[in-house]
C-alpha positions, 0 to 999 in steps of 0.5 A, a space after each residue: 605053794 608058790 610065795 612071790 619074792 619082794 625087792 626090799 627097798 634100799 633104806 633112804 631117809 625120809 624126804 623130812 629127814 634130808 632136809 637141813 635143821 632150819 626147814 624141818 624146824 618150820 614144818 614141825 612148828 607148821 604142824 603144831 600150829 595147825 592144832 593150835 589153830 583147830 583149838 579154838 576153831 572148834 571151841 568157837 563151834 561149841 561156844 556158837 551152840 550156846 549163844 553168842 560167844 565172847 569177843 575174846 574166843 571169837 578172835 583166838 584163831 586169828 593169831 596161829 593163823 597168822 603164823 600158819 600163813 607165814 610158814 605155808 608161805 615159806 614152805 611154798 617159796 622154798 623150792 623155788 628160792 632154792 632153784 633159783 640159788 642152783 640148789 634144787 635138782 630141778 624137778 
């Protein structure tokens, strides 16, 4: 029978790996925050299941939500900060 033939795509980098060591070094520090964060957001679930949890446990998701803010920040502000340097292609 008859097999439909399929461009193969030009081999490019991921947009991850087009970006300079500095801002793929907050994304990947971004991503492990996040399980850092959903650590204790789940131990705080479990510990709420059995009576009220210590202070301690209660306040744990507070510091790598912090550090998640601020490296959402940057990431959000970073295309527009380049842009506006005339680094960015303008889209």
């Amino acid at each position: 029978m008859y097999a439909p033939s399929f461009k193969q795509a030009p081999d490019r980098p991921s947009p991850e790996k087009q970006r300079p060591g500095w801002s793929r070094g907050i994304r990947r520090t971004h991503r492990w925050l996040a399980i850092a964060f959903t650590a204790p957001v789940i131990a705080n679930f479990i510990a709420y299941a059995f009576g009220e949890p210590p202070p301690w446990l209660v306040f744990s998701p507070l510091p790598p939500l912090l550090l998640l803010m601020l490296s959402g920040l940057y990431m959000f502000a970073q295309p527009y900060l380049e842009r506006r340097r005339g680094g960015g292609t303008g889209t």
